[in-house]
C-alpha positions in Angstrom: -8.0 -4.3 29.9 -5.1 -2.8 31.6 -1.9 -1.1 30.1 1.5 -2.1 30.8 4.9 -0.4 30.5 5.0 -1.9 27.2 2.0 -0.3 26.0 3.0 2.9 27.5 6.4 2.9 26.2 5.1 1.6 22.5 3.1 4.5 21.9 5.5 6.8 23.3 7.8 5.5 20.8 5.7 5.9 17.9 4.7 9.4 18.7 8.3 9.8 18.5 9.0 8.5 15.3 5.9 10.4 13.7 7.5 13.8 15.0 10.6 12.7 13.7 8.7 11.9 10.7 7.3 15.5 10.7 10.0 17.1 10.6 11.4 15.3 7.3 14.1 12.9 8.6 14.7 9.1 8.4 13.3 7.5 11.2 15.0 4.1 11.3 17.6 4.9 14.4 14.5 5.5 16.5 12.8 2.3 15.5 16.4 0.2 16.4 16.1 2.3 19.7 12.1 1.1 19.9 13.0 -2.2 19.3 16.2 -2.7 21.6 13.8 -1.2 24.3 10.6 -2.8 23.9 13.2 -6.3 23.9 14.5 -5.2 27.1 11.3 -3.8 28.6 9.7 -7.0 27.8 12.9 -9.9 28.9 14.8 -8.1 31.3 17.7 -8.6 29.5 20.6 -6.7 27.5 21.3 -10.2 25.3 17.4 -10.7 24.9 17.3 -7.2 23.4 19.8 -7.0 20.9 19.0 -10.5 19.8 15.1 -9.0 19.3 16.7 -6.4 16.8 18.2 -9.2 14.8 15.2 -11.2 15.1 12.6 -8.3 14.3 14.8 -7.8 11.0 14.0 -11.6 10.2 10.9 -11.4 10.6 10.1 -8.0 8.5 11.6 -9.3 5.4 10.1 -12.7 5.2 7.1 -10.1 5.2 8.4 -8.2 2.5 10.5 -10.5 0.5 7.8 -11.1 -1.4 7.0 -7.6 -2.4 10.9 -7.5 -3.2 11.1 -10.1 -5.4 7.7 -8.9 -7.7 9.2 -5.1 -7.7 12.5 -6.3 -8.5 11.5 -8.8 -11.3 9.3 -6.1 -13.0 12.0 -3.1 -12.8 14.7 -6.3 -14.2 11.5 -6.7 -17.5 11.2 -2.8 -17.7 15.0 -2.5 -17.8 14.8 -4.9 -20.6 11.6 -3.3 -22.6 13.5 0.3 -21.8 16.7 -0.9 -24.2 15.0 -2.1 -27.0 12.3 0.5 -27.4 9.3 -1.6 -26.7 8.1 0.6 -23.9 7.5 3.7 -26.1 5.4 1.7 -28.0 3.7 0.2 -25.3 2.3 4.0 -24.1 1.8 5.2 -27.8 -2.2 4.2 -27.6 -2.5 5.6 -24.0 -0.9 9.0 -25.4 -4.7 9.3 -26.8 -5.7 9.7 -23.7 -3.5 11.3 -21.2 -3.2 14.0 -23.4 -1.8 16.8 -20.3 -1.1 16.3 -16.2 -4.5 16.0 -15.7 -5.7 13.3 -17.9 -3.2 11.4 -16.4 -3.7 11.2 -12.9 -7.2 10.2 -13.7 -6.6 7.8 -16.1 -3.7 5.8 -13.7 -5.7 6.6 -11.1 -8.8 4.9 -12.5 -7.0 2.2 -14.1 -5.8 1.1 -10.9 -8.9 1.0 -8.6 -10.6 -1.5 -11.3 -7.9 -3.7 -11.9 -7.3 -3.6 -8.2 -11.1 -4.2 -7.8 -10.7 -7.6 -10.2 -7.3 -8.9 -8.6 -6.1 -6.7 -5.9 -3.8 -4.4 -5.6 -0.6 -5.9 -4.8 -0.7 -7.6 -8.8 -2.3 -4.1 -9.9 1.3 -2.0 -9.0 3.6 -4.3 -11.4 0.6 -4.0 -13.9 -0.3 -0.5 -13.8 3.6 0.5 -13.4 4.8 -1.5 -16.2 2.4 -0.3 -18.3 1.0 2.9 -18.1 3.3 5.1 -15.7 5.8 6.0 -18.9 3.0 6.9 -20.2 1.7 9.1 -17.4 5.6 10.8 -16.7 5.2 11.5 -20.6 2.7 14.0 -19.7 4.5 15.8 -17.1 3.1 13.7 -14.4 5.8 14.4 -11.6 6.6 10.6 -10.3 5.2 11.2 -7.0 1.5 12.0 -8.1 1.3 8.8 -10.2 2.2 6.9 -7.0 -0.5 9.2 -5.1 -2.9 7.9 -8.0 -2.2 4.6 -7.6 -2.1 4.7 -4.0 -4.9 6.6 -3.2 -7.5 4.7 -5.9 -6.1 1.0 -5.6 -5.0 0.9 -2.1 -7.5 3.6 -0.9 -11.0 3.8 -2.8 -10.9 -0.3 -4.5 -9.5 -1.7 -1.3 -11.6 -0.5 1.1 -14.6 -1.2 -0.2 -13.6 -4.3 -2.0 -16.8 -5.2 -3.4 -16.1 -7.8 -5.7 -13.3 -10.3 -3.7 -15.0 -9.2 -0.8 -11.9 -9.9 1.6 -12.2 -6.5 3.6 -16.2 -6.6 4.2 -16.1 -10.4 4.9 -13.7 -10.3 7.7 -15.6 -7.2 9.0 -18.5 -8.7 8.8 -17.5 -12.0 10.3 -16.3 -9.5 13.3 -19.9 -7.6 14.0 -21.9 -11.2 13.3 -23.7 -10.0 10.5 -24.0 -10.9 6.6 -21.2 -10.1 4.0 -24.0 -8.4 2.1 -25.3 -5.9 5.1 -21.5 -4.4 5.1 -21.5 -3.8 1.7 -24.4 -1.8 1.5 -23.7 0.0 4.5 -20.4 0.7 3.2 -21.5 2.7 0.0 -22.2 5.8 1.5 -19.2 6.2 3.6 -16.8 5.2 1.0 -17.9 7.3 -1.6 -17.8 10.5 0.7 -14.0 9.7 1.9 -13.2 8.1 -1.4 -14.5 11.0 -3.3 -13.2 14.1 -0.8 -9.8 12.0 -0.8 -9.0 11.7 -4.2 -10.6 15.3 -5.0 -8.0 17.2 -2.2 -5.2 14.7 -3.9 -5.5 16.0 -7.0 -6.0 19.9 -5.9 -3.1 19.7 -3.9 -1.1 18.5 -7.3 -2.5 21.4 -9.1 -1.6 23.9 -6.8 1.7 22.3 -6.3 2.3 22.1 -10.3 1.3 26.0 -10.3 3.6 27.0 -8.2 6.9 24.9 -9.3 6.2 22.8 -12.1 9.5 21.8 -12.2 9.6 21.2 -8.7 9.8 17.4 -8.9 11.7 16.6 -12.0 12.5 13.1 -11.4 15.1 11.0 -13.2 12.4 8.3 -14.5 10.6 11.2 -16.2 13.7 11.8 -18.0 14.4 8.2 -19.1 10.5 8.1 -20.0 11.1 11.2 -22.6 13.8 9.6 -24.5 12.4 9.0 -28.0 13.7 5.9 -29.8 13.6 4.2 -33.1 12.0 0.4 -32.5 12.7 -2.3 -34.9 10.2 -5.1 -35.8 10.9 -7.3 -32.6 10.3 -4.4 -30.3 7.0 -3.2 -32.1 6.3 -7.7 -31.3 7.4 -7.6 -27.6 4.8 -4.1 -27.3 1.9 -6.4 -28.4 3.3 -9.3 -26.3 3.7 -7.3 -23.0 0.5 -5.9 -22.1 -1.6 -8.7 -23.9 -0.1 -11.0 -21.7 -0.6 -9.2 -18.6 -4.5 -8.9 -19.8 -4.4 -12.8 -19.7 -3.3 -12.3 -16.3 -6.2 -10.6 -15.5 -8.4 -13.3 -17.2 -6.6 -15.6 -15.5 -6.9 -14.4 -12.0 -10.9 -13.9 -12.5 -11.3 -17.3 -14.3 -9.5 -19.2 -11.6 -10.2 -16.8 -8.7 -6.7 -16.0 -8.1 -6.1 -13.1 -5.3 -3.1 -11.7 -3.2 0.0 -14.1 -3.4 -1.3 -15.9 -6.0 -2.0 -13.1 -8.4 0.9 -11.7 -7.2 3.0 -14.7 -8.2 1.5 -15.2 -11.5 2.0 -11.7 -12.5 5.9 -12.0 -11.0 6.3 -15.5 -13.3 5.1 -13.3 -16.3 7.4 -10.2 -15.9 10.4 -12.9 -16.2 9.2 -14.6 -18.7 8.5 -11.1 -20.4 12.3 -10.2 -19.9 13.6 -13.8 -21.4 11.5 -13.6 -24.1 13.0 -9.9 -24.7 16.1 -10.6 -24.0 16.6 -13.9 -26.3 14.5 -12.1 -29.4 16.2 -8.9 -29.2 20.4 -9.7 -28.6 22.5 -12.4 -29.8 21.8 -15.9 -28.6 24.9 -16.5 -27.0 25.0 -13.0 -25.1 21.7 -13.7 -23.7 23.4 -15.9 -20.5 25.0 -12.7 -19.8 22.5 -10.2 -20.7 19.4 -11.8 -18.2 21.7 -12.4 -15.3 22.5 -8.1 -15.5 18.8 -7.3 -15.9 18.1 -9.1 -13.0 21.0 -8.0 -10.7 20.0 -4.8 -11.8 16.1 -5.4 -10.6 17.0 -6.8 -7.3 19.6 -4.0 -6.6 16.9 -1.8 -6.8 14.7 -3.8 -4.9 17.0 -4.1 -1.9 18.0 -0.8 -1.9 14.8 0.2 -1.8 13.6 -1.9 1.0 16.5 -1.9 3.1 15.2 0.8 5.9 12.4 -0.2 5.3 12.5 -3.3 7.1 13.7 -1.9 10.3 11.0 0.6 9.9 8.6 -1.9 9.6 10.2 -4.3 12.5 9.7 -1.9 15.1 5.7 -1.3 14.1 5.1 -5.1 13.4 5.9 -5.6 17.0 2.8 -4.3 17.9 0.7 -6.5 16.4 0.2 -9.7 17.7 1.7 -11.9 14.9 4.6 -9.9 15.0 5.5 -9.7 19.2 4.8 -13.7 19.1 7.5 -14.3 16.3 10.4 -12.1 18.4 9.2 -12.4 22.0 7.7 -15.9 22.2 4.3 -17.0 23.0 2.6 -15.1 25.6 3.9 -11.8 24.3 1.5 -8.9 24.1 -0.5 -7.9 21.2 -0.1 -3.9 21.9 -2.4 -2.4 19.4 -5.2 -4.9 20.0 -5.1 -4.0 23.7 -4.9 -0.2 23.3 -8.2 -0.7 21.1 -9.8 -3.1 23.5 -8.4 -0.1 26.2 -10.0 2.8 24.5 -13.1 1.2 23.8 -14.0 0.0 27.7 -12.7 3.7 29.3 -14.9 5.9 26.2 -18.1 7.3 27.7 -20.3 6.3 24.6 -22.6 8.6 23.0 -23.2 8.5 19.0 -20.6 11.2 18.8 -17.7 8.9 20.9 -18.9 5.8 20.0 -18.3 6.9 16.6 -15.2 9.0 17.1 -13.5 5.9 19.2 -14.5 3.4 15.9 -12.3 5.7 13.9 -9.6 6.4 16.6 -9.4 2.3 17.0 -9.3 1.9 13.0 -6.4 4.3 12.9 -4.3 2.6 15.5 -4.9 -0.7 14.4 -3.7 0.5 11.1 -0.7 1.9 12.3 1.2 -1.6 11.8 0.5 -1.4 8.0 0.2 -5.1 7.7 -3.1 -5.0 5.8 -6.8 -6.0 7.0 -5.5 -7.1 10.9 -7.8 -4.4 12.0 -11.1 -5.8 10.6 -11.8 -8.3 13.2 -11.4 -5.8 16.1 -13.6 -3.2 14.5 -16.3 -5.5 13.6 -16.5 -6.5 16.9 -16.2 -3.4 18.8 -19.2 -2.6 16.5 -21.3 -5.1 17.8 -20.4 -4.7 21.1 -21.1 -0.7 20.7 -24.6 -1.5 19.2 -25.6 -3.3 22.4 -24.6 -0.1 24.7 -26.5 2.8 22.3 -28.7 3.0 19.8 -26.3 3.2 16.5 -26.5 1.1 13.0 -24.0 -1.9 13.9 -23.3 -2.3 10.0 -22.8 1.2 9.1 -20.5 1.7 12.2 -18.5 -1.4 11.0 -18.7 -0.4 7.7 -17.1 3.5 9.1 -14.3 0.8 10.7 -13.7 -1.2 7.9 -13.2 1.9 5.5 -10.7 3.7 7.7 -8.7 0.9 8.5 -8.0 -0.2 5.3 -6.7 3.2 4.1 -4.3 3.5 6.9 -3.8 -0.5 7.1 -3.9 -1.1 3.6 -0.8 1.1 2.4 -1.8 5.0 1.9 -0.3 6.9 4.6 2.1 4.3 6.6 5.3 4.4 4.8 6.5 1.3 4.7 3.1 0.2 3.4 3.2 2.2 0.4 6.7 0.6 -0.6 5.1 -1.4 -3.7 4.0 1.9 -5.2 6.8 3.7 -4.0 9.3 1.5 -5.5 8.0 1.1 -8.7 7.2 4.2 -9.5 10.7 5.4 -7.9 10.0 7.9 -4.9 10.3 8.2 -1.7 7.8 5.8 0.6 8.0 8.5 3.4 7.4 11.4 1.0 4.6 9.8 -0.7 3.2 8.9 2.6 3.0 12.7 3.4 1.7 13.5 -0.2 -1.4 11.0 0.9 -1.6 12.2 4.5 -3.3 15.7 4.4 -6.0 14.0 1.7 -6.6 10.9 3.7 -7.1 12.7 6.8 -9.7 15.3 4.7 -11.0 12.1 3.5 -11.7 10.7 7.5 -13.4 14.0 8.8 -15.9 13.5 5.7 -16.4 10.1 6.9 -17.3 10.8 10.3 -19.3 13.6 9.4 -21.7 11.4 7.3 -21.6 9.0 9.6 -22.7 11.4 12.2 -25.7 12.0 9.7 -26.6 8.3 8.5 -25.8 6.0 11.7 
């Protein structure tokens, strides 16, 4: 494998954007600039390279219009449950348990890994939010550390292990050429050292941030949450409605093995049919046209507003993945973090300490596109191929990949892969990607260091 310009000029780009990052400010002029250039690099030609900025746009939000539609359906039934009451009755029961800050983050946190363990956790986010996050801001809980919760134990610990779907280890393990079952148990270990050193940094970094400041992140959904009101009989109805028919959601999903889009959808077609039902029990008949068509301009306006840099933020990093280059540049284009992994892995002198250190290196990069498991295949196979040069565990080193791919890949510390938390819980993506960095990275270094051990 040989670099190109493009490759060169790709990661200059996003070493770029992550200083710009760094240093607090929005990063989506430097991602037009990325794109405009990479079209040019890549055509030789000014009309070429504006038309790829246009194009990459297309592409990105076919990618995320389906995220935008769930989070703007469920903010459009929460707008609704918020004016009648029903959602202070909804977190009344969970008050018995996230009793301080603490309780909480433990109890969202927890909620969100098994649900996202049962169904995944692109259904889990509407769930968990719609539910149990008023309940958690009740406490105290700043906004930002419920969406660390939920990020860190749905899209960080149940993802990446993901041992009852078994997407993640299957792919991996279709990668290295061995049995589903041989990733999972070599997975256990390593997952439970970064999942555990993770979550435990998380959560003393929200202590020590709550000590000194604890008003430091006041947030306007915490204040809506406090606002005590006085339901009548339908809203006390639509609170046993709401969450019992997201449990038969749940029972759903495992009876008829629904996953990803199709939990997704299912739980998207409930939060509507949660708001009609609201809507047409709770106001006059003939209002209700009215009434439904405002809830849901009001959901969507969220949603778009949310999502709008988004999608040039993800354009510019979707073009280095394969899928992505092909849909704006045409067949033939280059799949730049494939290569760069493929690069790295045939110029690495390999010993157990770089064959193990290039594993995680590769997993990050291939994660940087934040488009969800499109790293598995490559580190399951540089596994294998690694196992034939030195004497290392080919399961547990795939097993290593597969863990730190999915929690850069699978939306903890890539912005505009945390958007589905972000947005429902109401922060912002790029600050709660730097509230999960520090944790995740702690998280890594344990990972290698027991791998360094076990393998």
């Amino acid at each position: 494998m040989v670099l190109t310009s493009m490759h060169y000029l790709y990661m200059v780009m996003v070493v770029i954007i992550l200083v710009i990052m760094l240093m607090k400010k929005d990063i989506v002029i430097p991602c037009i600039i990325g794109i405009f250039a990479m079209g040019y690099l890549y055509s030789g030609s000014i009309v070429v390279a504006v038309q790829s900025i246009f194009n990459t746009l297309i592409y990105a939000g076919n990618e995320f219009w389906g995220i935008i539609v769930i989070i703007s359906l469920v903010v459009a039934m929460s707008k609704a449950l918020q004016e009648v009451g029903a959602d202070v009755l909804i977190m009344s029961p969970i008050k018995k348990v996230m009793v301080n800050q603490s309780m909480a983050f433990w109890a969202i946190g927890i909620t969100m890994m098994i649900i996202s363990w049962l169904v995944w956790p692109s259904p889990a986010v509407p769930l968990v939010g719609a539910v149990l996050l008023p309940a958690a801001m009740k406490t105290g809980l700043p906004a930002i550390y419920a969406a660390v919760a939920m990020n860190l134990f749905g899209h960080g610990v149940a993802l990446s292990s993901d041992f009852f779907i078994q997407g993640a280890p299957s792919i991996t393990a279709a990668g290295a050429g061995v049995e589903v079952t041989e990733i999972i148990s070599a997975s256990v270990p390593i997952w439970l050292t970064m999942s555990v050193v993770t979550v435990a940094v998380a959560f003393l970094m929200m202590k020590r941030d709550l000590k000194k400041n604890p008003q430091l992140y006041v947030h306007e959904a915490e204040m809506e949450a406090s606002e005590t009101k006085v339901p009548g009989k339908t809203a006390k109805a639509i609170a046993i409605f709401t969450p019992l028919a997201f449990i038969l959601d749940i029972a759903a999903m495992l009876k008829l093995k629904l996953a990803g889009g199709d939990a997704t959808a299912l739980v998207g077609g409930t939060a509507i049919i949660i708001m009609l039902v609201t809507v047409l029990t709770s106001f006059n008949p003939k209002d209700g046209f009215e009434i439904t068509v405002d809830y849901i301009k009001k959901g969507f306006s969220f949603g778009i507003t949310v999502f709008a840099p988004v999608i040039f933020i993800g354009g510019f990093f979707f073009l280095g993945n394969q899928g992505g280059a092909t849909a704006v540049f045409g067949e033939g284009a280059p799949g730049i973090l494939n290569e760069i992994s493929i690069f790295l892995s045939e110029n690495v002198q390999m010993t157990k300490l770089s064959t193990i250190l290039t594993q995680s290196a590769v997993s990050v990069i291939t994660g940087l596109d934040g488009s969800g498991f499109s790293g598995l295949p490559i580190v399951g196979t540089l596994a294998y191929t690694f196992s034939n040069v030195i004497d290392i565990n080919m399961a547990g080193l795939a097993a290593l990949g597969q863990v730190i791919t999915v929690w850069f890949d699978g939306g903890t510390v890539i912005p505009w892969a945390v958007i589905p938390v972000a947005a429902i819980c109401n922060v912002n993506p790029q600050d709660l990607a730097r509230k999960n960095l520090i944790p995740v990275l702690c998280g890594i270094a344990a990972a290698i260091a027991i791998s360094m051990i076990i393998l």
